[in-house]
C-alpha positions as CSV (number, residue, x, y, z in Angstrom):
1,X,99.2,125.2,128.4
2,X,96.0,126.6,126.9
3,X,93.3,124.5,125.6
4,X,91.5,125.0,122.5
5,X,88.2,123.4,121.7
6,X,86.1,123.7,118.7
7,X,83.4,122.0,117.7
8,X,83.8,119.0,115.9
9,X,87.6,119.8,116.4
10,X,89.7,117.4,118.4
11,X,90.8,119.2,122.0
12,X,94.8,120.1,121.6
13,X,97.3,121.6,124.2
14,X,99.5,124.4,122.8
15,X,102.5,125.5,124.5
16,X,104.3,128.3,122.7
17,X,108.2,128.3,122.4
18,X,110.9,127.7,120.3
19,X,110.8,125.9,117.1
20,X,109.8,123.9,114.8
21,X,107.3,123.1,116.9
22,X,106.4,119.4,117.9
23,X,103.4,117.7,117.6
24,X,102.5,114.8,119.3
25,X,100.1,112.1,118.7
26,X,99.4,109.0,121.1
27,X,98.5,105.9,120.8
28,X,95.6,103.5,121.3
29,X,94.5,104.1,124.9
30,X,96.2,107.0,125.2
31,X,95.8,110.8,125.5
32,X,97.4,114.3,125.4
33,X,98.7,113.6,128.7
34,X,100.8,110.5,127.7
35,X,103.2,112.8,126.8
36,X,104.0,114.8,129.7
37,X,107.1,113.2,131.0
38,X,108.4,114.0,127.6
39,X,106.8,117.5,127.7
40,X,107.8,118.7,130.6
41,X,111.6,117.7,130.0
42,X,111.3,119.9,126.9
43,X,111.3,123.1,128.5
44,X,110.9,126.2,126.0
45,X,110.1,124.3,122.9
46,X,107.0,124.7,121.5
47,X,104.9,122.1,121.8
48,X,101.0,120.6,120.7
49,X,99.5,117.8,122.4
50,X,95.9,116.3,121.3
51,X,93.1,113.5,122.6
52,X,92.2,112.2,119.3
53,X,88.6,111.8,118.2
54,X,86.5,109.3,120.6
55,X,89.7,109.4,123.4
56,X,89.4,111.7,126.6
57,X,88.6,114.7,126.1
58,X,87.4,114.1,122.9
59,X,85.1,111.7,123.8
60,X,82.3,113.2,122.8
61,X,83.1,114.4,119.2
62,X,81.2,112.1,116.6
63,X,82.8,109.5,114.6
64,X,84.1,108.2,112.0
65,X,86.9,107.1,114.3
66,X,89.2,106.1,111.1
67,X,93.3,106.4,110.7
68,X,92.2,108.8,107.7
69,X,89.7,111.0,109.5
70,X,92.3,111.5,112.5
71,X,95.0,112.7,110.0
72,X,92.3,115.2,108.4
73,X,91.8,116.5,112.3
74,X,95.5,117.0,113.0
75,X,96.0,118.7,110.2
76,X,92.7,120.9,111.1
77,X,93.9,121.3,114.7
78,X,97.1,122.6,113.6
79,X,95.5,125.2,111.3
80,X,93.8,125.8,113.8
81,X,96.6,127.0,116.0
82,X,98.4,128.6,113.8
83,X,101.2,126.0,113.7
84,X,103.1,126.3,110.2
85,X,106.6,125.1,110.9
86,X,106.3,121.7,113.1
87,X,107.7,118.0,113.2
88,X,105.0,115.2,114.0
89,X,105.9,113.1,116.8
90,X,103.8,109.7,116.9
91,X,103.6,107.0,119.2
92,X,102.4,103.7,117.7
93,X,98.7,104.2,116.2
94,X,99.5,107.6,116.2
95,X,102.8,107.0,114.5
96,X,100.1,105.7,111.6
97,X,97.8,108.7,111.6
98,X,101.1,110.8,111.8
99,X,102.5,108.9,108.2
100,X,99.0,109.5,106.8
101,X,99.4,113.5,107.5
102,X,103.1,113.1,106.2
103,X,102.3,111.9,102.9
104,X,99.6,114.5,102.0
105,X,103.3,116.5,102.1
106,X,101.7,119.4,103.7
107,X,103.1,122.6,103.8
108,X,105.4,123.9,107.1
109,X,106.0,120.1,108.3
110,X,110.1,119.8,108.9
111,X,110.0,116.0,109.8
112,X,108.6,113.0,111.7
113,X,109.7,111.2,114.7
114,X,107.6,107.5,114.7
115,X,107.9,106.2,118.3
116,X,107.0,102.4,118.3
117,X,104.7,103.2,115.7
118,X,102.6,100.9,114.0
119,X,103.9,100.3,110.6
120,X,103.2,100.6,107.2
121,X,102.9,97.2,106.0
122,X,100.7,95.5,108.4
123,X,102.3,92.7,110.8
124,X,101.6,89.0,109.1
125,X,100.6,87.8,112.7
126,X,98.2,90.4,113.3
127,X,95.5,87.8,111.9
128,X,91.4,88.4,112.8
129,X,91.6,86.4,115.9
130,X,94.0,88.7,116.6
131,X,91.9,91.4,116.0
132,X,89.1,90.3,117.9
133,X,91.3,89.3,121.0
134,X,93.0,92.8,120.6
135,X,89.2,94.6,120.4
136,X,88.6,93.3,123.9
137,X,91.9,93.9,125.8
138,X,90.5,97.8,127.3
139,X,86.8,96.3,127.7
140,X,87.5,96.6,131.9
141,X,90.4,98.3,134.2
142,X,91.3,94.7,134.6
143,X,91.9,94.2,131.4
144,X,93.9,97.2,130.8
145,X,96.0,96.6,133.8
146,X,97.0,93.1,132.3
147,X,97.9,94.5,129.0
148,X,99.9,97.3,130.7
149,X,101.8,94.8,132.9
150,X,101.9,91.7,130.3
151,X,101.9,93.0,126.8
152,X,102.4,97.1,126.8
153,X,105.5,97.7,128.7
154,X,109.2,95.7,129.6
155,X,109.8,98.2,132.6
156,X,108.3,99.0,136.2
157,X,106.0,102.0,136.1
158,X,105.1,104.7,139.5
159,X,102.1,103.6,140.5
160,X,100.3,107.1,139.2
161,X,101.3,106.1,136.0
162,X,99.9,102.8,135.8
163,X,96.9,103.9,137.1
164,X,97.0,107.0,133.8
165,X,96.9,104.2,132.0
166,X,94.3,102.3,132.8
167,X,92.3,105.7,133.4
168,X,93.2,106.9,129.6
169,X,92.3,103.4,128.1
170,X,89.1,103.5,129.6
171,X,88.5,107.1,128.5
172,X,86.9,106.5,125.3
173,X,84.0,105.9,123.0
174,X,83.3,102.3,122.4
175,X,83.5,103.2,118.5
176,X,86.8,104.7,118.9
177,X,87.9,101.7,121.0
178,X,87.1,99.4,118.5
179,X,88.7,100.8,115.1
180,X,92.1,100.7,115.8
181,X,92.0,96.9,116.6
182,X,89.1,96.0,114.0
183,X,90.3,98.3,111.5
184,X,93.2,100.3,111.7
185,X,95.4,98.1,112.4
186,X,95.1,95.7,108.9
187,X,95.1,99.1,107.1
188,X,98.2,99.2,104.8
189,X,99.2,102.4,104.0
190,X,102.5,101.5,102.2
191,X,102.1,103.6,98.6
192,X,101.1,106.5,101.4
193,X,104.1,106.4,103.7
194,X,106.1,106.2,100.7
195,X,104.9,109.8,99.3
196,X,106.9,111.2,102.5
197,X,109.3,113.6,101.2
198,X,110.5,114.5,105.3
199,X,113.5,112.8,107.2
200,X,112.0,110.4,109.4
201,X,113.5,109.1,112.6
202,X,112.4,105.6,114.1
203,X,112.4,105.1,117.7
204,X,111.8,101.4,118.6
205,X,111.8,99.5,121.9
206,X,114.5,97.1,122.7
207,X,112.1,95.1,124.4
208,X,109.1,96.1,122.6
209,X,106.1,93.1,122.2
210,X,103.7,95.2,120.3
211,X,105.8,96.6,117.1
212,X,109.3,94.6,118.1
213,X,112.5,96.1,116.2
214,X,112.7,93.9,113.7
215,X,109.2,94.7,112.6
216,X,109.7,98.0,112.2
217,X,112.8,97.3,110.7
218,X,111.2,95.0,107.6
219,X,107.5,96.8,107.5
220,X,108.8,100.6,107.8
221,X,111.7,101.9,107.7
222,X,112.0,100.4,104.0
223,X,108.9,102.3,103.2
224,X,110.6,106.3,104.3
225,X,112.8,107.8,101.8
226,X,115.0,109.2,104.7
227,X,115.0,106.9,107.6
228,X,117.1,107.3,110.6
229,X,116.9,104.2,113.4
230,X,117.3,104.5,117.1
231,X,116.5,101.7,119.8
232,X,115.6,102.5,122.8
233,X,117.3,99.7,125.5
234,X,115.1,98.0,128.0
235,X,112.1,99.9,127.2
236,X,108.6,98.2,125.9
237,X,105.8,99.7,124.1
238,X,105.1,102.3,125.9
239,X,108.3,104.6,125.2
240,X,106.8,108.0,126.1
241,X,105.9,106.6,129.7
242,X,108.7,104.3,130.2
243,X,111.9,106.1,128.9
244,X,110.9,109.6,129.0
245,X,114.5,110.9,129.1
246,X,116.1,108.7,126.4
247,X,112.6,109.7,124.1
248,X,113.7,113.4,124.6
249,X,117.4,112.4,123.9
250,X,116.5,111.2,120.7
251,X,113.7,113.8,119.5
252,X,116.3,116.5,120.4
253,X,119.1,115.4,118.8
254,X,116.6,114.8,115.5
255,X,114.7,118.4,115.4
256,X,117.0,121.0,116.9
257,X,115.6,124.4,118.0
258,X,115.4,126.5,115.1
């Protein structure tokens, strides 16, 4: 892939191929790369992959580290490479950003795929103990490794994998680290998400702890006009890492090649 980097623009991963072409957007504590078990069993699609403002290599860019600024960069990164026929692809926070870009309805965007995504109607147990618990859970690779093994996923990961993810969690600005859990995820964006005039497809984890089915089945999929529900079985949280195969299954059988 070729990397683009502009300033004050996120750093993104293009991979020309065939379309529309998917965009993918990753979660709190995670990065580009959390997508390439999926990306690399989607051989000749075209495909864009980006470390959102404050996370890996975009660390350094400046904040604010909001839900709403991130949407306004993804849709700037994908002006930026020339992307104008494209389905978003978003895994839990960046399931959010990717309803946030959705409802602005903008122009080339064919569909959505939200992959344990955080929904639109914020979780009643998601209270501000909660929050403040949440806001500390990446503060050391310890900590990362417990939520990875305790709270994030249902499924054995290769040990290069767990260690990605405690890497990637720790690859961030303090600031960025912080909004999601503070912030973000209290935000309801229910009058947005229902401005979405795409199909939608909702990939949840059978065994998911953070946004469990029936979550997303009561604070979501009501919200999209033209919902489509898959569960993934066995799988946690982290969908991209865990079930890699059954992911691409179900984004394939959603957006095929034009």
């Amino acid at each position: 892939m070729d990397t683009a980097q502009q300033t004050l623009l996120p750093t993104y991963d293009y991979r020309p191929g065939t379309g529309p072409t998917l965009v993918f957007l990753h979660y709190w504590g995670g990065s580009a790369r959390t997508w390439d078990l999926v990306v690399d069993r989607l051989a000749g699609r075209d495909v864009l992959t980006v470390d959102f403002r404050g996370w890996s290599r975009s660390s350094a860019l400046p904040g604010p580290y909001t839900l709403g600024q991130l949407a306004d960069d993804t849709l700037a990164v994908l002006a930026d490479a020339g992307v104008t026929d494209y389905v978003l692809v978003g895994h839990s926070m960046g399931g959010k950003v990717a309803q946030l870009v959705a409802a602005t309805r903008p122009a080339g965007l064919r569909g959505m795929v939200l992959v344990g995504s955080g929904p639109a109607k914020p979780a009643t147990q998601v209270t501000p103990e909660y929050q403040e618990a949440l806001s500390h859970a990446y503060d050391s690779a310890g900590s990362v490794a417990g939520a990875r093994d305790h709270v994030l996923t249902a499924t054995e990961l290769p040990a290069s994998v767990k260690a990605q993810i405690v890497s990637d969690s720790r690859s961030v600005t303090n600031a960025a680290r912080t909004e999601w859990p503070l912030h973000g995820i209290v935000q309801d964006i229910t009058e947005h998400t229902r401005m979405i005039g795409v199909p939608a497809l909702v990939v949840a984890g059978e065994n998911d702890q953070v946004e469990p089915v029936d979550l997303l089945l009561d604070n979501l999929v009501p919200y999209l006009s033209h919902p489509e529900f898959v569960v993934v079985p066995r799988t946690g949280h982290l969908i991209p890492l865990e079930a890699p195969a059954d992911l691409v299954e179900a984004i394939t059988a959603f957006t095929p090649t034009a």
